[in-house]
C-alpha positions in Angstrom: -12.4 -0.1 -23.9 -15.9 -1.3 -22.7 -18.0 1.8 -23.5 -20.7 0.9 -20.9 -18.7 0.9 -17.9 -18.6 3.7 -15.7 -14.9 4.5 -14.6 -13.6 6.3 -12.2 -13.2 9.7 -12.8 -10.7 12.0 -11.0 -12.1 15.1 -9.4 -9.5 16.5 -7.5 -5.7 16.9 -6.7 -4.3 16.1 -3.5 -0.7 17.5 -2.9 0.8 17.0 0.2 4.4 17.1 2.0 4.7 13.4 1.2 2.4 13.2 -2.2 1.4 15.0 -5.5 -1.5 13.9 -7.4 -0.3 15.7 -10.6 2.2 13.3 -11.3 -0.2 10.9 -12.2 -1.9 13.5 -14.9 0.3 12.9 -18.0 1.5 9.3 -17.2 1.6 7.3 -20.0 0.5 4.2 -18.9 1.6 0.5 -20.9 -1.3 -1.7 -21.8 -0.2 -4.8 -18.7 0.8 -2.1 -16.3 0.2 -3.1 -12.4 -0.9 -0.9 -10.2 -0.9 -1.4 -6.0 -3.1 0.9 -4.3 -3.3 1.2 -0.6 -3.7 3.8 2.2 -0.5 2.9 4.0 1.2 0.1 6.0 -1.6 -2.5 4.8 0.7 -5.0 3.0 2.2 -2.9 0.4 5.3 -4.4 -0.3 4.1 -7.6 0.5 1.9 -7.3 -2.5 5.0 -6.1 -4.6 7.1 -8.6 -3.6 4.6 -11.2 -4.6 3.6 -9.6 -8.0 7.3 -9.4 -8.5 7.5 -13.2 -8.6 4.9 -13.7 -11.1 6.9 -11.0 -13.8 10.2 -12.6 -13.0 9.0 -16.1 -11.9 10.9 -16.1 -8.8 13.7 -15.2 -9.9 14.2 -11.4 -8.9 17.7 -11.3 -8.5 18.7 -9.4 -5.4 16.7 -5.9 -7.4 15.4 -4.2 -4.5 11.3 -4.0 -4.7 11.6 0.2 -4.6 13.5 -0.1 -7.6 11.4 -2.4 -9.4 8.2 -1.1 -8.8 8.7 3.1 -8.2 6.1 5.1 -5.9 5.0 7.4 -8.8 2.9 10.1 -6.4 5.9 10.0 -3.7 7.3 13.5 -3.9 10.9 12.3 -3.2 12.7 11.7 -6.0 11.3 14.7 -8.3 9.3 13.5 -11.1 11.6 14.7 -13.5 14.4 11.8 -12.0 11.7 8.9 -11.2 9.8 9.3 -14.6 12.5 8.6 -17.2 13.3 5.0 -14.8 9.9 4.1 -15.3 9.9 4.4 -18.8 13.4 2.9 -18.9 11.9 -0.4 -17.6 11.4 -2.9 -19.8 10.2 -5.8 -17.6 5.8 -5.6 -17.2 5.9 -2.6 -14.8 4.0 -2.7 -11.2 3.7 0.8 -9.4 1.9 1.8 -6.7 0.3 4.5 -5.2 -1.3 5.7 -2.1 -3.9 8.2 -3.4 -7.7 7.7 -3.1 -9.5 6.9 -6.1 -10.8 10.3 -6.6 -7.4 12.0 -6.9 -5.9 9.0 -9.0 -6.0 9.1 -13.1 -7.5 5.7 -13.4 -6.7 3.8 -16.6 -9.3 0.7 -17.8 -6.1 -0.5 -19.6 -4.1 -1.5 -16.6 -4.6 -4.3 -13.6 -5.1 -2.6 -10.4 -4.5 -5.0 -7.1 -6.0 -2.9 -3.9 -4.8 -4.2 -0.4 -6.5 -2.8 3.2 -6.2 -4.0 6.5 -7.9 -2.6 9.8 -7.8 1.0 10.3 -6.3 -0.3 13.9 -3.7 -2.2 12.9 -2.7 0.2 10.0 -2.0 2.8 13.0 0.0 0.5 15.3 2.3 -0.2 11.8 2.9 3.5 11.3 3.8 4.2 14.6 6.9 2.3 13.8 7.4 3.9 11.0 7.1 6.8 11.8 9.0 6.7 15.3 11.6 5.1 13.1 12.4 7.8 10.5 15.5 9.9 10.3 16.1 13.6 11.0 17.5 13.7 6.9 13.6 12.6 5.5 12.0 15.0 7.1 15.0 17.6 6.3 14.4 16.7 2.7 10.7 17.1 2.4 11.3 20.6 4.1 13.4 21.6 0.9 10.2 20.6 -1.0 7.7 23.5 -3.2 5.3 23.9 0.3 2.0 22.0 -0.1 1.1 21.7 3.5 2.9 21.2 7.0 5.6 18.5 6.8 5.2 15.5 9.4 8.0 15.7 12.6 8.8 13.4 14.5 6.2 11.8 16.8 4.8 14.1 19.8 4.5 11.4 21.7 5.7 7.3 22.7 2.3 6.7 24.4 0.7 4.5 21.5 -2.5 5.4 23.1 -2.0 8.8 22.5 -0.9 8.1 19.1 -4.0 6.4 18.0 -6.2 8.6 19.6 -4.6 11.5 17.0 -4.9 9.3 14.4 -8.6 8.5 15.1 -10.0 11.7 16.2 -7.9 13.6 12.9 -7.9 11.0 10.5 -4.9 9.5 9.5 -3.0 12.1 11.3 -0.1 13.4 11.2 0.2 11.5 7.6 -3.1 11.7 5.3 -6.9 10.6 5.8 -7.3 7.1 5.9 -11.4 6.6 5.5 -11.8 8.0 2.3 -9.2 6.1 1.1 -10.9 2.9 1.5 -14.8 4.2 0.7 -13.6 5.3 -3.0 -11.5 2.3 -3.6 -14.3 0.2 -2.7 -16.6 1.7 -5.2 -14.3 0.7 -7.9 -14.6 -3.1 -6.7 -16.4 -4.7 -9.1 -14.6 -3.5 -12.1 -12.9 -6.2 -14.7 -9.9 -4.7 -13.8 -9.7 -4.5 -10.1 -8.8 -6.8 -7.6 -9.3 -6.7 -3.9 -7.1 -8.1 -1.1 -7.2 -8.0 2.5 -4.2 -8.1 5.1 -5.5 -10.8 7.5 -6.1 -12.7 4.4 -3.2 -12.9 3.2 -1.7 -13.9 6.2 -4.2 -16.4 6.4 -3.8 -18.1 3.3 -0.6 -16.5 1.5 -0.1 -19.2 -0.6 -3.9 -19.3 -2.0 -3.8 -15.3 -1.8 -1.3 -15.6 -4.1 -2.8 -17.3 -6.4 -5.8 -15.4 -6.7 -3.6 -12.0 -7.5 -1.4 -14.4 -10.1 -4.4 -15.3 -12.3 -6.1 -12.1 -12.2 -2.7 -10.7 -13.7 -3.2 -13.2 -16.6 -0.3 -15.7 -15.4 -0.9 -19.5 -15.5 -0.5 -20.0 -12.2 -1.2 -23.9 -12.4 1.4 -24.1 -15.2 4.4 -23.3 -12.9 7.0 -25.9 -12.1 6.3 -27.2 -9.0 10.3 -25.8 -7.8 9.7 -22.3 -9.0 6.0 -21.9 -7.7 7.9 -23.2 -4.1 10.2 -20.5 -4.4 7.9 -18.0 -5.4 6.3 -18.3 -2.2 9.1 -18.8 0.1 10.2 -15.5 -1.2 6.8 -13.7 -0.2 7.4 -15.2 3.4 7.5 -12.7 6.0 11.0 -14.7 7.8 12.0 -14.2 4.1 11.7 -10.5 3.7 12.5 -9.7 7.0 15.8 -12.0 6.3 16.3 -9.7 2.9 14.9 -6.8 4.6 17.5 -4.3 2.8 16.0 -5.6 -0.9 12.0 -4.8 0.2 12.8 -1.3 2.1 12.9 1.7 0.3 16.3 3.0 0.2 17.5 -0.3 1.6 16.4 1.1 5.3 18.3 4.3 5.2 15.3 6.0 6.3 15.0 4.2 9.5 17.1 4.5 12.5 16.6 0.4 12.5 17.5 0.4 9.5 15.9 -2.2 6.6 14.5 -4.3 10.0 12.6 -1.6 11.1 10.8 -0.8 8.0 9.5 -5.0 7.7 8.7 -5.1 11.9 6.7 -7.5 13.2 3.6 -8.2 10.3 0.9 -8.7 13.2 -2.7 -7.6 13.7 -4.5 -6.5 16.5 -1.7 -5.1 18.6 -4.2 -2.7 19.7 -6.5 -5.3 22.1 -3.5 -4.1 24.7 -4.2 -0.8 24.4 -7.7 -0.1 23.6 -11.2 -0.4 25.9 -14.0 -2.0 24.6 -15.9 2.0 24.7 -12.5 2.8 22.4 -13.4 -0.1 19.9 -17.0 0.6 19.7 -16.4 4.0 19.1 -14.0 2.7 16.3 -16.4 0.5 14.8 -19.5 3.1 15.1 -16.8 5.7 13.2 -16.2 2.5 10.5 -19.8 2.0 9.8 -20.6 5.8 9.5 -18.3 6.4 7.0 -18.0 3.0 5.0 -21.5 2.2 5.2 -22.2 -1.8 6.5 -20.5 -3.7 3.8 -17.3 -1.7 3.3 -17.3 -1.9 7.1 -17.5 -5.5 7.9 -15.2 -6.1 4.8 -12.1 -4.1 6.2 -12.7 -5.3 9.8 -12.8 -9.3 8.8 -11.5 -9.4 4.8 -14.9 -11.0 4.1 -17.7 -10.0 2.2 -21.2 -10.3 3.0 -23.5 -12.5 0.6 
């Protein structure tokens, strides 16, 4: 362990209906373990499913993604039930986790991959989502140890209504989205960390994936030509909406559209239909404010300035 570096440190817990920081407090991590990190509906499972090729060079075998690569923080299962699969695994584990980097145990040990994606677009995903859900989630986290209100259903089906909550109370009704990003983003530069952004990814999947295989330590440029083709067919979006019941949690049960529902539609900027130009300058004032410039023009375009 480089002695110089400053790592992040974790200050705080953050327990919620849906997440419990403590989980992370005793994990005992493996020396090549993968984490994901993301706020929510920014490419998650997109960036599973293509780590998942690397550690079983495309061939996953019909393992759905949940399975192979556990929410840890996610209250539902217990961590008594979810903790002994983990250690059970034997392939190179990838988890992920939706904490920020404050409330996270971070390990220098392990890779980290961190995905984002306009605070916009993240919204117009989770309205979906959540609109989706079934009366039974929502049942089940109401059974849970009380950390804080559980999330209902939707109040509304006026996505302009919808984002304006989510603006104004950030994140709401799920958890806050800015300081997700900001304390990620401080943990950039580290050997360990690498950052990806949505519209890149979409962009350039294939080169995208590239970049996350040979920061994992795989020789990307040693693969057969057949298996790297499969690899990334696999990570297609017509793919894992085709195979939608293998990359949903639960295979979809949650979702009264079942696994199609959870992999929707995988576009950006939904919101020009919905939005004035007042709304996305008031966005992009709230962006700069708490991101500062760089962070800011980062998650809106997925570059960085020089």
């Amino acid at each position: 362990m480089d002695q110089s570096t400053n790592w992040p440190v974790k200050t705080r817990e953050m327990r919620n209906f849906c997440m419990d920081s403590t989980y992370w407090n005793e994990f005992e991590y493996r020396d090549d373990d993968i984490i994901v990190a993301t706020w929510a509906k920014s490419g998650t499972t997109w960036v599973q499913q293509i780590i998942a090729q690397f550690i079983f060079e495309g061939e996953i075998g019909g393992l759905p993604i949940a399975d192979m690569s556990p929410w840890l923080d996610f209250r539902l299962p217990p961590l008594e039930i979810k903790l002994p699969e983990i250690d059970a695994q034997t392939h190179r584990r990838f988890l992920k986790t939706h904490l920020p980097l404050d409330a996270y145990v971070f390990s220098p040990k392990v890779k980290y991959v961190y995905i984002a994606r306009d605070g916009r677009d993240c919204c117009w995903s989770m309205y979906n989502h959540h609109a989706s859900m079934l009366d039974w989630v929502y049942e089940e986290f109401n059974k849970l140890p009380y950390f804080g209100p559980v999330v209902a259903a939707p109040k509304t089906d006026d996505m302009y209504e919808y984002y304006m909550d989510w603006f104004i109370n950030d994140g709401a009704p799920f958890w806050p989205f800015w300081e997700n990003i900001r304390t990620w983003w401080e943990a950039r530069n580290l050997p360990n960390v690498h950052f990806i952004h949505y519209q890149n990814l979409k962009d350039d999947m294939k080169g995208e994936m590239q970049k996350i295989g040979e920061f994992l330590g795989y020789d990307v440029n040693g693969l057969k030509k057949s298996t790297w083709d499969k690899m990334v067919l696999q990570c297609t979006f017509d793919y894992m909406k085709e195979n939608a019941t293998l990359s949903t949690p639960l295979g979809g049960d949650m979702f009264s559209g079942g696994a199609t529902a959870f992999v929707n539609k995988g576009t950006n900027q939904r919101w020009k239909d919905t939005l004035s130009a007042t709304d996305v300058a008031v966005y992009e004032a709230r962006a700069l404010a708490e991101l500062g410039r760089e962070c800011a023009h980062w998650l809106a375009t997925g570059a960085f300035l020089r």
